[in-house]
Structures are given as structure tokens and as C-alpha cells.
C-alpha positions as CSV (number, residue, x, y, z in Angstrom):
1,X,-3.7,-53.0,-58.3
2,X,-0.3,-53.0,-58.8
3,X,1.9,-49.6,-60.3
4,X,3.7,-49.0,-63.1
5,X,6.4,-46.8,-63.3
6,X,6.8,-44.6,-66.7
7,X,9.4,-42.1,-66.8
8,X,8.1,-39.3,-68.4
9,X,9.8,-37.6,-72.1
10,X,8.8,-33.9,-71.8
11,X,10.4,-29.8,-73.5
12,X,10.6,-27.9,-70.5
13,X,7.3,-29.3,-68.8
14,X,5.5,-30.0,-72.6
15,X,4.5,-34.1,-72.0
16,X,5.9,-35.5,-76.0
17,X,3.3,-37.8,-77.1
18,X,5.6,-41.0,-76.5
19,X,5.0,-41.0,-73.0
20,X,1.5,-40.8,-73.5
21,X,1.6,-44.1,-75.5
22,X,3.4,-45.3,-72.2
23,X,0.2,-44.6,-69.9
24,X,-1.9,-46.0,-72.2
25,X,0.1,-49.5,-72.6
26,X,0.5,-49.0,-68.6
27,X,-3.1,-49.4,-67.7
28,X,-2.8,-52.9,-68.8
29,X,-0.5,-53.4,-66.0
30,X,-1.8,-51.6,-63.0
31,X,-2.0,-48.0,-62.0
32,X,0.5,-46.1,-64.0
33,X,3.0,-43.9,-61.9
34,X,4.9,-41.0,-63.8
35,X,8.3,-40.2,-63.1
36,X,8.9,-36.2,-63.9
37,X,12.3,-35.3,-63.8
38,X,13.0,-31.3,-64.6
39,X,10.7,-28.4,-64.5
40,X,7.1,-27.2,-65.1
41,X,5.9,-30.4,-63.4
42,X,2.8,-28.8,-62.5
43,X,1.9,-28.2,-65.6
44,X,2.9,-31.4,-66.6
45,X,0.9,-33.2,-64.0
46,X,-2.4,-32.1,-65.7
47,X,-1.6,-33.8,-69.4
48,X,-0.3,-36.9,-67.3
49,X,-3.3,-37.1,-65.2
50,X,-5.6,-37.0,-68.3
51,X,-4.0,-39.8,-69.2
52,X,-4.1,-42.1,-66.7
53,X,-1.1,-41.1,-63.8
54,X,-2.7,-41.9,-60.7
55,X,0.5,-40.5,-59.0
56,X,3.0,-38.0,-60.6
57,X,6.4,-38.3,-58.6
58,X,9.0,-35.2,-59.1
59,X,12.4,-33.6,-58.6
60,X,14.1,-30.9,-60.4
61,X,17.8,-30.8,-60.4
62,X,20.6,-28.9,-62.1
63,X,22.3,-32.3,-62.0
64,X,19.4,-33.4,-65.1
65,X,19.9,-30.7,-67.3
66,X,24.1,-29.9,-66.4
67,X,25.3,-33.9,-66.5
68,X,24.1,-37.1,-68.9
69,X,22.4,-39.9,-68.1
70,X,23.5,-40.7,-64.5
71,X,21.4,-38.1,-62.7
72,X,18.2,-39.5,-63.8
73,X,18.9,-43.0,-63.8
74,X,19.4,-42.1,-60.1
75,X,16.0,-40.2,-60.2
76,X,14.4,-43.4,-61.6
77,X,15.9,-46.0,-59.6
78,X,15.0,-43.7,-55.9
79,X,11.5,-44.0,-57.7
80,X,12.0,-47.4,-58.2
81,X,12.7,-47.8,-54.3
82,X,9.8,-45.5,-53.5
83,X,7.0,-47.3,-55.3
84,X,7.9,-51.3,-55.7
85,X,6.4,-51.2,-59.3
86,X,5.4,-54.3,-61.5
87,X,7.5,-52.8,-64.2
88,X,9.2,-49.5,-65.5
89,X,8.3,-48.6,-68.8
90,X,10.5,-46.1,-70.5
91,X,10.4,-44.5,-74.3
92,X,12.9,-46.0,-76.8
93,X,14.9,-43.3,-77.5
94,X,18.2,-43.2,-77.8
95,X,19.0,-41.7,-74.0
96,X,15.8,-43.7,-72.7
97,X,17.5,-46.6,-73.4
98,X,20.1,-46.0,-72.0
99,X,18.9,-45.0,-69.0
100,X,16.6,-48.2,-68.6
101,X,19.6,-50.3,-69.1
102,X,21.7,-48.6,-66.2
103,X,19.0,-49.2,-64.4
104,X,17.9,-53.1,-65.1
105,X,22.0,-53.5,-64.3
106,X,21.5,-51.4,-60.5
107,X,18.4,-53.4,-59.6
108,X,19.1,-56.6,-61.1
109,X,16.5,-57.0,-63.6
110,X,16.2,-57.9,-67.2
111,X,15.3,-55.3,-70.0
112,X,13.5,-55.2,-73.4
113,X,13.9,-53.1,-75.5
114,X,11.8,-51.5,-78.6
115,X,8.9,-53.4,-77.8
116,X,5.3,-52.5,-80.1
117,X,2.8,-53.8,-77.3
118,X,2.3,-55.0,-73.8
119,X,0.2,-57.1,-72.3
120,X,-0.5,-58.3,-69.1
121,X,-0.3,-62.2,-67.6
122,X,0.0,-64.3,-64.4
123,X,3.8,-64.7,-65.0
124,X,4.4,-60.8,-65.6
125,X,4.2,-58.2,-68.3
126,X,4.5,-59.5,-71.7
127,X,6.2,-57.6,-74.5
128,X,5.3,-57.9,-78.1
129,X,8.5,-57.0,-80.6
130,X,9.4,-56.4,-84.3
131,X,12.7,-58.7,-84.9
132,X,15.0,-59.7,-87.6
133,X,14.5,-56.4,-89.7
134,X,10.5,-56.9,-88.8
135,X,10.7,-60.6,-90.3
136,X,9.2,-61.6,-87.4
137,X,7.0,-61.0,-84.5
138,X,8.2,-62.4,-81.4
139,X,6.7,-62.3,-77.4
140,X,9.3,-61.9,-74.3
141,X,8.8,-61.7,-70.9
142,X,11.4,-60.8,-68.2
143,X,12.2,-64.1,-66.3
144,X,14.2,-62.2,-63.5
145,X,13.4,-59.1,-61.5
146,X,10.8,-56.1,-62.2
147,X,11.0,-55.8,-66.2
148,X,12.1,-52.5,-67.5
149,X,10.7,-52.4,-70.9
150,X,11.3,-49.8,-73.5
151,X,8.5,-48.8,-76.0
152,X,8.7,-47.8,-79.4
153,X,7.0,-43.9,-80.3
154,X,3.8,-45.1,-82.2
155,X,3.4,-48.2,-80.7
156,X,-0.2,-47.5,-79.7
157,X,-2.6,-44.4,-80.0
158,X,-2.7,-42.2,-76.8
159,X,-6.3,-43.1,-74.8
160,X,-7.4,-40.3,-72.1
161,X,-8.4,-41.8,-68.5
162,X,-8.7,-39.2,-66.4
163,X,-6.5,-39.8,-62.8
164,X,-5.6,-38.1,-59.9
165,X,-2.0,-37.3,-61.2
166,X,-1.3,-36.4,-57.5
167,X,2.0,-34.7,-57.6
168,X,4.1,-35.9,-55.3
169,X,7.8,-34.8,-54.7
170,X,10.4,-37.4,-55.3
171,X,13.5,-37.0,-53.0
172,X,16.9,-37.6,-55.0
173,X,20.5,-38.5,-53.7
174,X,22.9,-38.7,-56.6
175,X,26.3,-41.2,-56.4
176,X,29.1,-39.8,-57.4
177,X,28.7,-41.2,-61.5
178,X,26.3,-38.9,-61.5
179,X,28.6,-35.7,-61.9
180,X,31.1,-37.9,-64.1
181,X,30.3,-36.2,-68.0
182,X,29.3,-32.6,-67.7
183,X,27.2,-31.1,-70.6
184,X,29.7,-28.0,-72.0
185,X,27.6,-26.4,-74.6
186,X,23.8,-27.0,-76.6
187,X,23.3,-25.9,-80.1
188,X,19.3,-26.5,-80.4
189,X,17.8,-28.2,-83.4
190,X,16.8,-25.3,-86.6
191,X,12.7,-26.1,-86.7
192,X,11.3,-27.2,-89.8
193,X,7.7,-27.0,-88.2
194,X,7.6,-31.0,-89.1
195,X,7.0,-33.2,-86.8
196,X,9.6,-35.6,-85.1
197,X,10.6,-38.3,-87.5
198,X,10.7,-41.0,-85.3
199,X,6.8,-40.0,-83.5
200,X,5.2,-38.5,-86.8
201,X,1.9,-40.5,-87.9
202,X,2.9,-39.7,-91.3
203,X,6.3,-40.1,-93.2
204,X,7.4,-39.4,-96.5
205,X,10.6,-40.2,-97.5
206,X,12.8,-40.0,-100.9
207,X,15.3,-42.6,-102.2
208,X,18.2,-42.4,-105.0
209,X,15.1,-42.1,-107.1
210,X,14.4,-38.5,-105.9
211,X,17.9,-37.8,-107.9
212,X,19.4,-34.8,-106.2
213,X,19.3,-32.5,-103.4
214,X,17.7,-30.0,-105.6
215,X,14.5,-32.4,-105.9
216,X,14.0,-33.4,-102.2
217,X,11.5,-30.1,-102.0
218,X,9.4,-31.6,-104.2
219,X,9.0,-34.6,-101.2
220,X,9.4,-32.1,-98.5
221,X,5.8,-30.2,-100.4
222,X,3.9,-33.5,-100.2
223,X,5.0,-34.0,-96.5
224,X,4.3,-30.6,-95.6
225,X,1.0,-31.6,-97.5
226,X,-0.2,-34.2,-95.2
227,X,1.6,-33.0,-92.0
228,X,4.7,-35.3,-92.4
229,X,7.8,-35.8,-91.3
230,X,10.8,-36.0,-94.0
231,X,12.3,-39.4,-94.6
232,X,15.2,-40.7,-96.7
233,X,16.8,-43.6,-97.7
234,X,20.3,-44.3,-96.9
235,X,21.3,-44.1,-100.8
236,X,19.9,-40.6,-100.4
237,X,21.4,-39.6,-97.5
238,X,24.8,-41.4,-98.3
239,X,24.8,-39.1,-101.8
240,X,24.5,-35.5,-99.4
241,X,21.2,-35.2,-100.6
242,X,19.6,-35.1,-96.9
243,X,20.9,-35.0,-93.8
244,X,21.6,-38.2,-92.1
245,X,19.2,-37.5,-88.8
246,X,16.5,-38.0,-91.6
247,X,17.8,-41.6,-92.3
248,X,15.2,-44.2,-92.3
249,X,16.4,-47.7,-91.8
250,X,18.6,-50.2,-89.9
251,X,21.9,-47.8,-89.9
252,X,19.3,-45.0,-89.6
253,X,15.7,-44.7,-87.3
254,X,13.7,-47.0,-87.0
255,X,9.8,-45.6,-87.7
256,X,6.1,-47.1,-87.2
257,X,3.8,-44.1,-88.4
258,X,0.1,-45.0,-89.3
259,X,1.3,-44.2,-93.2
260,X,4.3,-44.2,-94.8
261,X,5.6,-43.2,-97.9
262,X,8.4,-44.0,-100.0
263,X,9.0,-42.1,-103.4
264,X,12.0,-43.4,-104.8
265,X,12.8,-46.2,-102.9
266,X,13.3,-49.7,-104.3
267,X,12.9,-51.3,-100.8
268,X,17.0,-52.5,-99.9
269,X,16.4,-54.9,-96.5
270,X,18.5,-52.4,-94.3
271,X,15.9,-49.9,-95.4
272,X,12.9,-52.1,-95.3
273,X,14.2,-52.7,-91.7
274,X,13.2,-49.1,-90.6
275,X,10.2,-48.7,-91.6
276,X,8.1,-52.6,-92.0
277,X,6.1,-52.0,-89.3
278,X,4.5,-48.9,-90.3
279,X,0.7,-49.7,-90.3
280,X,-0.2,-48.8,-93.9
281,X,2.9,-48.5,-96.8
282,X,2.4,-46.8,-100.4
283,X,5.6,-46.9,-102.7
284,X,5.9,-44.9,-105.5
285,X,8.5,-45.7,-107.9
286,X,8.6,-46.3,-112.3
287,X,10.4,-49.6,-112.0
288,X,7.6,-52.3,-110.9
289,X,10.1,-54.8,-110.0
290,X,11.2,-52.9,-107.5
291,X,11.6,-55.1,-104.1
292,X,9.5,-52.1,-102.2
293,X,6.6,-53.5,-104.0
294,X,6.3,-56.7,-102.3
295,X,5.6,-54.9,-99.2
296,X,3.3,-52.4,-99.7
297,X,-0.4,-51.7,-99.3
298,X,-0.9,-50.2,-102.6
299,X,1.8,-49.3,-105.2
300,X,1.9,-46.2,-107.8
301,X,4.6,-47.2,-111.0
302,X,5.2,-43.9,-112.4
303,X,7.5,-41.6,-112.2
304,X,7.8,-39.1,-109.0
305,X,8.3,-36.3,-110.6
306,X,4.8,-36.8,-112.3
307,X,3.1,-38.9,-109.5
308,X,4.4,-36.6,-106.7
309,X,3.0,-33.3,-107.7
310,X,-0.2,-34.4,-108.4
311,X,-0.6,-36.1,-105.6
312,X,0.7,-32.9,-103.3
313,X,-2.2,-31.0,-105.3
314,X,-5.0,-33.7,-104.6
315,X,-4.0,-33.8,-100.8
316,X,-3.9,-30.0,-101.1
317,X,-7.5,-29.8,-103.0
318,X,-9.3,-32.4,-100.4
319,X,-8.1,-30.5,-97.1
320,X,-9.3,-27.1,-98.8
């Protein structure tokens, strides 16, 4: 059977659930070969075998860690030489991206990017995608050279297969790019204990409804509720209420978590653009003509600051 490359998204050797997605939509492909750049990749090995990695190939380089992009789009492509893969599938994150589009330019191939599923046919991988602010549901293949696809966080749920994951040690020569933009300084992230916006199952997010900074606890209680990630509007974020990495929409991040919900929100297209796919959507908002309400799964009119608290106690109540 043919391999699949997947480079791997990993904290210091901690596999992030995206790249588990990846070896699941993989197996449709062939035999799914993970592409650990960085260290711990023993440890990593273990979570990537459960989940299908027939073959875990890695380096470790101050080059990934000291320099952007270049190093490991060098990693990926010397993979790329190594194995002969039927595609390279890549999470579609910001710096993922980029690096699969380097490296569709270095080896001639086309790309797609942000794809929601993959499937396999005679003519090559096919890639399922949410287009036109999720209007419509479109299916690409690459026509040209080994498709490098990108894969939105949530796209599937994570299936165990247990594999050998044999680690395997990837040699490395980096081009002079590679040492082109040095990395000066890092301020890490302050942890809210949430999950990450963009990979959370659950989102919760507030609009201009929510009415002030002062309020957005009462959203950031029911998130913490249902083990959510914090969400907001661009009117929200645009008024200082929340910071803009929480931004939901087509100026914002783009999210598909199993539930959604949006307290406040009237359901503006650039937002509705961010969040459409999610797999089940409940608005709550007091004005029932609000456009939001046309795309939901079920609807609440009421005011928040009634409907939210209750709701944060119910959740609370049921989990005990």
C-alpha cells in the first residue's frame, strides 16, 4: 500500500490532537508516515503509533526551534525524498500552511488547503472543502504532482489503529533560506486552562449582545461549564471587549467544533463564515429575527443574561 506523509503538530514531544485527525484521514490513503521534527520523539512515537504511524521519521535541530519556517520545510521535503508518498497531509494552521505551500512550490505539486475530509480514488486523493463562507461544499483533487493537502482541526474524530510507529531517524541538510529569519525572543501564551479555540469540541462565544467587557465572564462560566473554548464576534472584539485571538469569523478563526454556541450574536455573514460548519449550532439571542436563527439547530429568544445563567447552572447540576 502506498504512504502518506503527515507532518506531525506536537508541545515539546506532546502529539496535539490535529495531527491525530491527520492519521485517521491518512488510513484512507495508505500507510500513514509521521514526520517528527523537534524533541521527545520517543515519546511521541508511542501516541503516533496508537494511531496508525506505521513509520515515525525524525530529526531534532536547533535550526526548528531558533529559525521560521525554512528549517522544517527542508525537514519535510528530505522526507518527501525519503519516502515517495501518495500525499503529504499537513494541519491547517497558520505556520502549517505555510510550510505545505513552500513545499508544493519546491516539488512541483499543487496544494489544498483547509480541506474537512479526504477520500481516496483511482485518480488520487480527494479533498472535501467548506467554500464561499461555507455556502457550499465543493470536492478537489490535485491534477499535478503528489497533493499536499492541509486539514482543518476537527475535521474528523481521532480513531486508534495500533502500528508499528517504528522510529526512524530522518537525515536533514538545510539550504541557506533556512537560517534567513532568526527567532529573537518568545513570550508564551498566559493559560486559561481552556482548550485551543480553533481544536475545542465545544465553543461558546459572545456578540455585541454580551454588552461589555464586564459581562464576557458570565460566557466565559458557561464555557468553563461544558469545557469550552471562548469565542467572540468581531463586534465584540472590535469594541475591546475580548481579545482579538478569540475572534471567530472570516477576519478572525475559522472553527468546526461538535457544538457551538453563540450568545449574542445576530449571525453577520463574515461571522457566519467562521463558524457554519460546526456540527451542531444553538443561538441565543432576544431578537428572533436575528439572521443567526436561520442557521441554527435549535434557538433560545431570551435574553442572555437570563438564559445564560440558567443554563451554566443546569450544565453544572447534570455533570454533578
Amino acid at each position: 500500500m502506498a504512504e502518506v506523509l503527515v507532518y506531525v503538530d506536537h508541545v515539546d514531544g506532546a502529539v496535539r490532537k490535529p495531527t491525530l485527525e491527520l492519521l485517521t484521514l491518512a488510513r484512507k490513503l495508505g500507510d500513514p508516515v509521521a514526520v517528527h521534527l523537534g524533541p521527545n520523539a520517543e515519546e511521541a512515537a508511542k501516541t503516533l503509533g496508537e494511531y496508525g504511524a506505521t513509520r515515525v521519521l525524525a530529526a531534532d535541530a536547533a535550526e526548528f526551534a531558533d529559525y521560521l519556517v525554512v528549517p522544517k520545510v527542508d525537514a519535510l521535503q528530505a522526507a518527501y525524498d525519503a519516502v515517495s508518498p501518495a500525499a503529504v497531509l499537513v494541519p491547517s494552521s497558520a505556520e502549517g500552511k505555510e510550510i505545505a505551500a513552500r513545499l508544493a512550490v519546491r516539488i512541483g505539486s499543487g496544494i489544498i488547503t483547509d480541506a474537512v475530509d479526504l477520500d481516496a480514488s483511482d485518480e488520487g486523493p480527494v479533498a472535501t472543502q467548506s467554500v464561499f463562507a461555507a455556502a457550499f461544499t465543493t470536492k478537489s483533487r490535485v491534477s499535478k504532482g503528489t497533493p499536499v493537502i492541509t486539514v482543518k482541526p476537527n475535521s474528523t474524530s481521532p480513531e486508534t489503529a495500533s502500528a508499528a510507529g517504528a522510529l526512524e531517524e530522518l537525515s536533514v541538510g538545510f539550504g541557506e533560506a533556512a537560517t534567513g529569519t532568526k527567532v529573537t525572543s518568545r513570550t508564551p501564551r498566559e493559560s486559561t486552562g481552556r482548550p485551543e479555540l480553533t481544536e475545542a469540541a465545544i465553543v461558546v462565544s459572545g456578540g455585541r449582545g454580551v454588552n461589555g467587557a464586564d459581562n464576557f465572564p458570565l460566557i466565559e462560566g458557561l464555557a468553563d461549564a461544558l469545557g469550552a473554548a471562548v469565542g467572540a464576534s468581531r463586534a465584540a472584539v472590535d469594541a475591546g471587549w475580548y481579545p482579538h485571538s478569540h475572534q471567530v469569523g472570516q477576519t478572525g478563526k475559522t472553527v468546526s467544533p461538535q457544538l457551538y454556541v453563540a450568545t449574542g450574536i445576530s449571525g453577520a455573514i463574515q461571522h457566519r463564515a467562521g463558524m457554519q460548519t460546526s456540527k451542531t449550532i444553538v443561538a441565543i439571542n432576544k431578537d428572533s429575527e436575528a439572521p443567526i436563527f436561520d442557521l441554527v439547530d435549535y434557538g433560545i429568544v431570551g435574553d442572555l443574561f437570563e438564559v445564560v445563567p440558567q443554563l451554566t447552572e443546569e450544565v453544572k447540576t447534570r455533570k454533578g
